[in-house]
N, C-alpha and C positions, 0 to 999 in steps of 0.2 A: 838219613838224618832227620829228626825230630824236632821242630819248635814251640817252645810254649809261649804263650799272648799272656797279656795283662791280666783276663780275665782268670784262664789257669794259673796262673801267678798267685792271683789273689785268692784263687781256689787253695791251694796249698798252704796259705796265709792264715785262711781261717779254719781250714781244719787241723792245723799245729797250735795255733790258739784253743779251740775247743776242746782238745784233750779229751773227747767223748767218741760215743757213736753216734753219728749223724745221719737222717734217711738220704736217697739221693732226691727225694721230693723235698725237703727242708735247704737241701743245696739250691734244688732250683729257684724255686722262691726267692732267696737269699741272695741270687743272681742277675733274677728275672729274665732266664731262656728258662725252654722246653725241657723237661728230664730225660731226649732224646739227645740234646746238646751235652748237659750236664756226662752222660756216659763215654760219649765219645771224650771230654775233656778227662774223666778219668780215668781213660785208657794212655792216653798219651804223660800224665801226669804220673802212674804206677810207673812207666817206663823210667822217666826220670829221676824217681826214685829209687826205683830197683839201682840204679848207678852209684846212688849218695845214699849207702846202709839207710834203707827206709822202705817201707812197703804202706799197701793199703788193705787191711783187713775186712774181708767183709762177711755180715754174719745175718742170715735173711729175717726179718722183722723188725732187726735191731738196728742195721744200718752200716757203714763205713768210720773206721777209724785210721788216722795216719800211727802211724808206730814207726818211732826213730830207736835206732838200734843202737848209736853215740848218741850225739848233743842234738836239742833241737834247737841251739844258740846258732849253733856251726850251719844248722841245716838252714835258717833262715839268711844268714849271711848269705850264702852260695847263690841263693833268688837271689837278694841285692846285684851279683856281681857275676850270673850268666852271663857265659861270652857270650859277643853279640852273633854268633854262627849259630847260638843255640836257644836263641830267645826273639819273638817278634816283640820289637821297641814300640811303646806309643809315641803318638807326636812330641809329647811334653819330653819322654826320654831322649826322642835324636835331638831335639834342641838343645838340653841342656848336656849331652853328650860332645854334640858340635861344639859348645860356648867353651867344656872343660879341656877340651884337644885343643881351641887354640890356645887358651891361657896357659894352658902348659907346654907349649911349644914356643923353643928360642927363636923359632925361625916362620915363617907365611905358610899357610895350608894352601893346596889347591884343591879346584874340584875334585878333582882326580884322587888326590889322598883321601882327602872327606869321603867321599866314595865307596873305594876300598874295603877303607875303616869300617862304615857301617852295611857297607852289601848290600851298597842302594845306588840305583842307577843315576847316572848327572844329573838329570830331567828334576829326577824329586829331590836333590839335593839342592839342585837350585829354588825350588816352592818350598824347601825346609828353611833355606836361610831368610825369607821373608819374615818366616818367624823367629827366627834369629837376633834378627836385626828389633826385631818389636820387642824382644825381650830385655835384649840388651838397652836398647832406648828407657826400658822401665826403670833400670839400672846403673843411669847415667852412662853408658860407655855407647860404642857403636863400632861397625867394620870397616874398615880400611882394605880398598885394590892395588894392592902393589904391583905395578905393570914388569910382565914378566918372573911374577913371588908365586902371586896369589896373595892370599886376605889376612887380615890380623885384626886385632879387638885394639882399637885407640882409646884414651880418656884418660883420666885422674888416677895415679897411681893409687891411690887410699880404696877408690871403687873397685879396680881390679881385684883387690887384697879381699874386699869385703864381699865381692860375689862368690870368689875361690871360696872363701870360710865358707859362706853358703853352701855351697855345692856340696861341700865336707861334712859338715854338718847334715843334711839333706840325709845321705847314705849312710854315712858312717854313726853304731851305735854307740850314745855315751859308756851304758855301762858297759859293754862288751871291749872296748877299747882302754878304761879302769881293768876290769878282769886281765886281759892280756898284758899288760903293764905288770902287774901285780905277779903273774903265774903265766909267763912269755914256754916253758913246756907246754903249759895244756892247751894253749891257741895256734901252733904252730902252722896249723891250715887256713888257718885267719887272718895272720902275722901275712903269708904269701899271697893270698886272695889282696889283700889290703894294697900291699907296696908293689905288685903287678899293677894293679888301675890305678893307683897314684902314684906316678912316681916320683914325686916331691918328698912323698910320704916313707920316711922311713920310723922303723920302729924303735928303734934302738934310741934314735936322737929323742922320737915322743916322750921317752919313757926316764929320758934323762933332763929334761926339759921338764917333764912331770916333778921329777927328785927335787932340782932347782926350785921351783913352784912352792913346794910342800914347806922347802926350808926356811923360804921367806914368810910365808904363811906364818909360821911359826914364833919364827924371829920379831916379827913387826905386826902381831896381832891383826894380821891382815887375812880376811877367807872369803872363800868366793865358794858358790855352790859348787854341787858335780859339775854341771852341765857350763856354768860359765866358768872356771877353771879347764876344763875339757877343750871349749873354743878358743880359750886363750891360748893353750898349749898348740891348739890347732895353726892359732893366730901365729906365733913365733916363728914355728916351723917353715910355715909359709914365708914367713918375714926372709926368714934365713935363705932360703932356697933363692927369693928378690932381690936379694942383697945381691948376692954372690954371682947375680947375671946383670946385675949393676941398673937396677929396674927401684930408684930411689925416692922417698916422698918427698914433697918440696912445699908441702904446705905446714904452714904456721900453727900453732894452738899457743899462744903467748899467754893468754889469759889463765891457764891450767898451771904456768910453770911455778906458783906459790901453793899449790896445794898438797897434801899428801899424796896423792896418789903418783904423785908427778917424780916426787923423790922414791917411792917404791919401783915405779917404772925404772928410772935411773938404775939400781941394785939390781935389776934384773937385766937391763944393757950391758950393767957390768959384767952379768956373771955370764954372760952369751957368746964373750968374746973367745973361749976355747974354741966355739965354731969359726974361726976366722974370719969373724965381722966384725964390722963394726956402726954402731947404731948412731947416728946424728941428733941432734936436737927436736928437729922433725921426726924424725924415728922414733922415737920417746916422748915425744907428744900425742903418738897416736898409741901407742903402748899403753899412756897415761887416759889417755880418752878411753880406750877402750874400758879398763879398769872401773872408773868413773859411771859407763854403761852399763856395767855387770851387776848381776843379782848377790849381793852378797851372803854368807852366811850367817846366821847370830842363833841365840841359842834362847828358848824361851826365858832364860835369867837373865841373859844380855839386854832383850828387849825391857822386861820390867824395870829393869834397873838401869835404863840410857837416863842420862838427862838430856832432856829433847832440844828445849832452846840452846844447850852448848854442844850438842853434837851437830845441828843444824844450820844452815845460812837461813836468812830472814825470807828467800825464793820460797824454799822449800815448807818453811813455818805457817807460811798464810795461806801455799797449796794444800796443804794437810789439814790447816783446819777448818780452810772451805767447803771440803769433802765431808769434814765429821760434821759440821751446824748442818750444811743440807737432810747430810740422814736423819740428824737429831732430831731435826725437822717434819723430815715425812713420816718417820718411824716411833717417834717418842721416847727413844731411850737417851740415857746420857751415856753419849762414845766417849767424850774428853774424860772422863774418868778413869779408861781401859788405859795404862800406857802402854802396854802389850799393843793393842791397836795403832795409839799414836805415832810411837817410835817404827813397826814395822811398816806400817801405811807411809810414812815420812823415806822409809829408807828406801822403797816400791820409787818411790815418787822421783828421788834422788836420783834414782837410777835412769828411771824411764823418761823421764826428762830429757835428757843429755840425749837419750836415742832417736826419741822423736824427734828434736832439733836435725839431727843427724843422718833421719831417714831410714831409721832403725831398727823398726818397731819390732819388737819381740815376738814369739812364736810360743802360741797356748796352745797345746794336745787336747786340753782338757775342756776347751771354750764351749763343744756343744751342751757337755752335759752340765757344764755350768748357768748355762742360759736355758735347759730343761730343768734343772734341778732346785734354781734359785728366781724364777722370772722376774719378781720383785726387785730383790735387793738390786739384779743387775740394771733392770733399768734405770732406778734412780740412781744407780753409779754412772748412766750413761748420762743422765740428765746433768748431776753433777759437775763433770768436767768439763761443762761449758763454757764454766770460769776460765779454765784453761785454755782451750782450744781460744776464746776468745784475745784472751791477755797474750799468747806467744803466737800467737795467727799459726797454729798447727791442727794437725786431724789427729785425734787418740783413734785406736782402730778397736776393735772388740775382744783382740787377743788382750791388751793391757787393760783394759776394762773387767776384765772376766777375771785380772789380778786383783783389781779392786774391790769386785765383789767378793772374794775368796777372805780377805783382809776382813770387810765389815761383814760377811756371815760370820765368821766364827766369833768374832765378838760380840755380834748381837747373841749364840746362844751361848757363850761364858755369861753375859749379863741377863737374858734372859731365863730365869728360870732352869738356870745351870745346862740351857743347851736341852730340854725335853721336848719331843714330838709332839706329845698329845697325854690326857691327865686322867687317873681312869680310878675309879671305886671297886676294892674287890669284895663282893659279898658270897658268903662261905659259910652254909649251916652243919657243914658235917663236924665242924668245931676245931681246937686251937692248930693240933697239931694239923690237921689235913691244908689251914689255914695258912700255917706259917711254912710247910712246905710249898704250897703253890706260889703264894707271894716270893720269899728265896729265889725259886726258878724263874718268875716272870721279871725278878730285876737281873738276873744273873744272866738269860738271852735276850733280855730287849730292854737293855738302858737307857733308849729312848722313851721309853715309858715313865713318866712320875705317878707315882701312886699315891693319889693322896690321902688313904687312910683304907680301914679294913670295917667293914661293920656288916650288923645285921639287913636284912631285905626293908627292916620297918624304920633304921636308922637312915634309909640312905636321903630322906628329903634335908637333912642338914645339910649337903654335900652338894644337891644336886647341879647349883648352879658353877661349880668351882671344876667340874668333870666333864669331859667330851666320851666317856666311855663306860659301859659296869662290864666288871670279869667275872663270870661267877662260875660255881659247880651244879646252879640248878637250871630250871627251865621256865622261865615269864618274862614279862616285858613292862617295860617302865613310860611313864608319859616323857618325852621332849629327850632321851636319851636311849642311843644306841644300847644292846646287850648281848656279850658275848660269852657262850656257853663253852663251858671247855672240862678235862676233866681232871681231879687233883694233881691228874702226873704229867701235865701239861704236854701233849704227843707232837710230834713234830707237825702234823697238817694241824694243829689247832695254832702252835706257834706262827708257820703261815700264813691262817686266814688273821691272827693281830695285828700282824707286822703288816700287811693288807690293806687292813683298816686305818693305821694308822698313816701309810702312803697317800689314800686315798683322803683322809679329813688331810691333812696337811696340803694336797692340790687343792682344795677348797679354799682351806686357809690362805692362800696364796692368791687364788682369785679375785677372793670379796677383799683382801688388802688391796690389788692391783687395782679393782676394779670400781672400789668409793673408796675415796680420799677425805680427810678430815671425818671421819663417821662419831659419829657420838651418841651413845648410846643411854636411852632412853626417850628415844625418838621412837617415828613412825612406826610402826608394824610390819613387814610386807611379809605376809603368809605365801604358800605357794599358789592357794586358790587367786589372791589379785592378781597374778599373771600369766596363770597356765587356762588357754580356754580353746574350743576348736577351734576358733580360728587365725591359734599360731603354732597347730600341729600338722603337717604335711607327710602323708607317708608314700615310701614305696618312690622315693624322686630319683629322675636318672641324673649324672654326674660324672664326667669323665676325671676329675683332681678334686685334690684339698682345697685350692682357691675358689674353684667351681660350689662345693658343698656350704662353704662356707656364706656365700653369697647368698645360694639356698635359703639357708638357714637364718638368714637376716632380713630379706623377703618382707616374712609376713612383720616382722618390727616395724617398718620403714612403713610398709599399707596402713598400717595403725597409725601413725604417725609419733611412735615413741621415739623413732631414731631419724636422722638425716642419713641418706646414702654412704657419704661420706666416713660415716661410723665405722658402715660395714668392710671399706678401704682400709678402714685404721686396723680394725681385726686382722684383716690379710696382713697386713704390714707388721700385726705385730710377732706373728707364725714368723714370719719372716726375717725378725730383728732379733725373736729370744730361742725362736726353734719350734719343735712340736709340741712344746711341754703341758698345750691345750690337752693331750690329748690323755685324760686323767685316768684312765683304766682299759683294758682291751676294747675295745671295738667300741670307746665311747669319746666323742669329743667334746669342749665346753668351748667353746669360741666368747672372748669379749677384748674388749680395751681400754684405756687408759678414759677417764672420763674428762668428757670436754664438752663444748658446745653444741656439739650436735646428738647429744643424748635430751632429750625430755622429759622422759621420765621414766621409771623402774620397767623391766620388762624383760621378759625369757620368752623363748620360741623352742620347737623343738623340729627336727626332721629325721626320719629315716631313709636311708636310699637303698637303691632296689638292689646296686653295688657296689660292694664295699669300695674304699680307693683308700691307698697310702698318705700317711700325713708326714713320715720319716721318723717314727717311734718305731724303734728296733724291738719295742716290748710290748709296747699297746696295739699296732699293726696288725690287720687295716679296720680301717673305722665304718661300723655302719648306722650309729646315731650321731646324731649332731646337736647341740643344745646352742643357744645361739641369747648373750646375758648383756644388758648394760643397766649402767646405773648413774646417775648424777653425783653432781657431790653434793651431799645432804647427809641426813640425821636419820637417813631409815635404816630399824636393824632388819639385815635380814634372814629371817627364821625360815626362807624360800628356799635359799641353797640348804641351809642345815639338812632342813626336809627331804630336800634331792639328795644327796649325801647318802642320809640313812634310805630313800627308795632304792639310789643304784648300788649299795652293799648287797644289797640281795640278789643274789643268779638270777630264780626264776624272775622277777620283773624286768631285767633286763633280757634275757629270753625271749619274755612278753612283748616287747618294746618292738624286738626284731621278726617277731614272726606274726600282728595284730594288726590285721589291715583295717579295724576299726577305729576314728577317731576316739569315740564316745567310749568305748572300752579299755583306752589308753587312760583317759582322762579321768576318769572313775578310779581305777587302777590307784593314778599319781594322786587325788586326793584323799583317797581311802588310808593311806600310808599317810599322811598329813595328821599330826595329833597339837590339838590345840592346848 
């Protein structure tokens, strides 16, 4: 018999994801063991495949690819739901293994079962329930010794329900369990996997419970997304199974019982009693809470068209529009404008409210790449909801934050210049036609591009200040503006390096937002020469982390006496609040912060280290320069980053960067590329 660990688990995870050929050196990496490890893991990993129509193709140069013969829906379930004879569990799994055995158990677990169950000796059963007991504490509940039973999970009926949902939710895929509902033939191996490990869970009732759902939906303009519809259903079920072993709530929600949601809950009590229950007052107050909690759905014409102060309570009015003056605030746009905005931001709030009161907080998938992708907008959504946190004495977490950010990006680029990246000049001597074919294609693959006009090489100084970019078909260069050479038929690696570019000024753009506040322009100057000199360039520095480098790198600021120590704290901290999203291009990082008191005044640094080290960019990974920026809050524009910008577009200087153990020749280099 054969076992597969987390690590092989998650090996099979991502090369059913990747859908390619992968080296087994890209595996390791990926891992971080030996591609001595990596082989043995997939030898035993082919085995288990060989069993579940799947193989591993491997083709020398090219690499390994998974090849599922059915579903690779089917095949990712099956991981979910290895028996435990044929998978080693991590700690986090026998925990919440153990929690899910006893909540579903009418009767006391002993060691001895627990045991068993997981083919784990008493010894480490007993060090597993320690963490047990810590989880369930997180969770309001805790375990109980029944002398002569064995153990059971005590507390607040509502918490048992809501950790269950958890667990449920946790394993079980939303869409995959719509699919199956929908077309119960083609899941049939899924359907049994499913209602084997849960056996609360049956699918039939899901799916009829789903039906009931859809109808009310319908009836009472009432909707709820996949995923809260999904938990709700989940919710019931569970409800159902509690009932019926006489496992009842007894707490209140009195204050809910004049609301809609309260009578929708009620209609759905109603229509539950074919299961032979019956729902309480209590019962349908948490029904209605729940409801209350859930993300609803609306349709972008719902939104435009709410009227917000009468869809809304006056809670909700003043949290939504504390949120939108702050942005308007730090941002300069007018949000109260958007009602797209208003009314969705309001209906977030509505929702998210109720959970946090409740201990609730929702679950974002998407929170990394939203805190790489937007660092800005998200921190002033964090700043933001201070109002909150303050006025209801609760903590917002970053998953509902990173709703909020989601909410004012996209309104900021509906308002902003209809949502464009970056602005670019196409100049085209070959004439109309060769013109208006390029132009066509570059709005047709990259409509994040606004183009703001076509003209000749001699026309472009009317322009030049309104563009971050020229596109052309010939070959020169312009004073204070990037130029990118491409050719009429626009080839996919030229596509590439745009879309490149425009990644790359948009982290920029990002930065000098984040990084001066209140800026107003036609202020000071800072060119790159005031701040780049030898001695805030260090090469070749050793470094074991990202926090390490980064300190590095702030070093020579702090000897200068541009920055307090402390600065260089707030830099780590803020890697660690928004993600890696410093890390602006392959092997290049920009470290700064939010400006505050312990900046002085303008100042860049830069370091190279002798080893690269991970920042946890899955894209830019690993880093081996470091640029190290702060800024005050003042009136300097700065033409420094631009500068830098357009130096690190170019390979060979960043090349240069990494292999020039000469100060002086660095420095040269960076002002040479410097155009005043």
């Amino acid at each position: 018999m054969y076992y597969l660990n987390k690590r092989q688990i998650e090996i099979i995870t991502y090369l059913i994801n990747k859908n390619k050929y992968v080296s087994v050196k890209t595996i390791a990496a990926k891992f971080d063991v030996s591609i001595r490890t990596i082989r043995y893991d997939l030898e035993l990993i082919d085995d288990w495949l060989n069993e579940n129509k799947a193989t591993l193709v491997k083709i020398p140069n090219k690499g390994i690819e998974l090849k599922v013969i059915t579903d690779k829906t089917l095949l990712l379930e099956k991981l979910k739901f290895l028996s435990i004879e044929n998978r080693v569990l991590s700690e986090r799994e026998r925990v919440r293994y153990i929690v899910l055995e006893l909540l579903m158990s009418e009767k006391e677990l002993t060691i001895e079962d627990i045991s068993s169950r997981l083919y784990l000796s008493k010894n480490t059963v007993i060090k597993i329930l320690k963490d047990v007991k810590r989880y369930l504490k997180d969770n309001k509940l805790q375990t109980e010794k029944v002398y002569g039973k064995g153990i059971r999970i005590v507390g607040n009926e509502v918490d048992k329900r809501s950790l269950l949902l958890e667990l449920f939710s946790e394993t079980l895929s939303i869409n995959n369990i719509i699919l199956t509902v929908k077309n119960k033939s083609n899941y049939k191996e899924l359907i049994t996997l499913w209602e084997n490990n849960y056996r609360i869970l049956s699918i039939n009732e899901v799916e009829q419970i789903f039906d009931i759902l859809k109808d009310i939906e319908e009836t009472h303009s009432f909707y709820l997304t996949d995923i809260a519809l999904t938990r709700l259903v989940f919710y019931l079920t569970i409800s159902i199974n509690r009932i019926k072993n006489n496992h009842i709530i007894k707490k209140q929600r009195k204050q809910i019982r004049e609301l809609r949601e309260y009578k929708i809950a009620n209609i759905i009590a109603d229509r539950l009693k074919k299961y032979d229950v019956v729902f309480n007052k209590e019962e349908i107050d948490e029904i209605a809470a729940y409801i209350i909690e859930s993300k609803s759905y609306n349709t972008i014409n719902d939104l435009k068209s709410m009227k917000f102060t009468q869809v809304f309570n006056k809670e909700i009015i003043n949290c939504t529009q504390h949120i939108i003056k702050y942005f308007e605030k730090e941002l300069k746009v007018d949000f109260h404008t958007d009602t797209q905005l208003v009314n969705g931001l309001a209906l977030h709030l509505k929702s998210a409210l109720n959970r946090i009161k409740n201990n609730k907080q929702i679950v974002n998938k998407y929170i990394d790449s939203i805190k790489e992708k937007y660092p800005l907008v998200f921190q002033i959504a964090k700043e933001s909801i201070g109002y909150l946190e303050k006025t209801y004495e609760i903590k917002i977490n970053d998953e509902e934050i990173g709703y909020i950010t989601l909410h004012i990006r996209s309104a900021y680029e509906r308002l902003s210049n209809k949502g464009y990246s970056a602005s670019a000049l196409v100049i085209c001597t070959e004439g109309v036609s060769i013109l208006s074919m390029l132009t066509t294609k570059l709005k047709k693959v990259l409509p994040e591009l606004n183009i703001i006009e076509t003209c000749s090489i001699y026309d472009y100084e009317k322009y030049k200040d309104e563009i971050d970019v020229v596109i052309t078909t010939n070959e020169f260069k312009l004073s204070n503006v990037d130029v990118i050479k491409v050719s009429p038929f626009l080839e996919n690696d030229e596509i590439y390096d745009v879309r490149n570019f425009i990644i790359r000024l948009n982290k920029f753009k990002q930065i000098y937002k984040y990084s001066i506040s209140d800026r107003v322009l036609g202020g000071k100057i800072v060119m790159l020469k005031d701040v780049m000199n030898e001695e805030v360039i260090e090469l070749g520095v050793s470094v074991d982390n990202w926090e390490e480098a980064i300190m590095k790198a702030g070093e020579p600021l702090v000897r200068q006496g541009n920055v307090e120590q402390a600065y260089i704290d707030n830099m780590i901290q803020a890697v660690k609040d928004l993600g890696p999203y410093i890390v602006i291009m392959p092997g290049v990082a920009f470290a700064h912060a939010r400006p505050d008191e312990n900046v002085k005044s303008t100042c860049m640094s830069m370091i190279t280290l002798e080893e690269p080290v991970n920042f946890g960019s899955e894209q830019n990974d690993p880093v081996s320069i470091v640029f190290a920026f702060a800024a005050p809050n003042s009136n300097e524009h700065m033409v420094a980053l631009q500068d830098l910008a357009r130096f690190l577009s170019v390979e060979e200087n960043i090349e240069l960067l990494k292999n020039v153990n000469d100060k002086q020749t660095i420095l040269d280099k960076l002002l040479d590329e410097e155009t005043v």
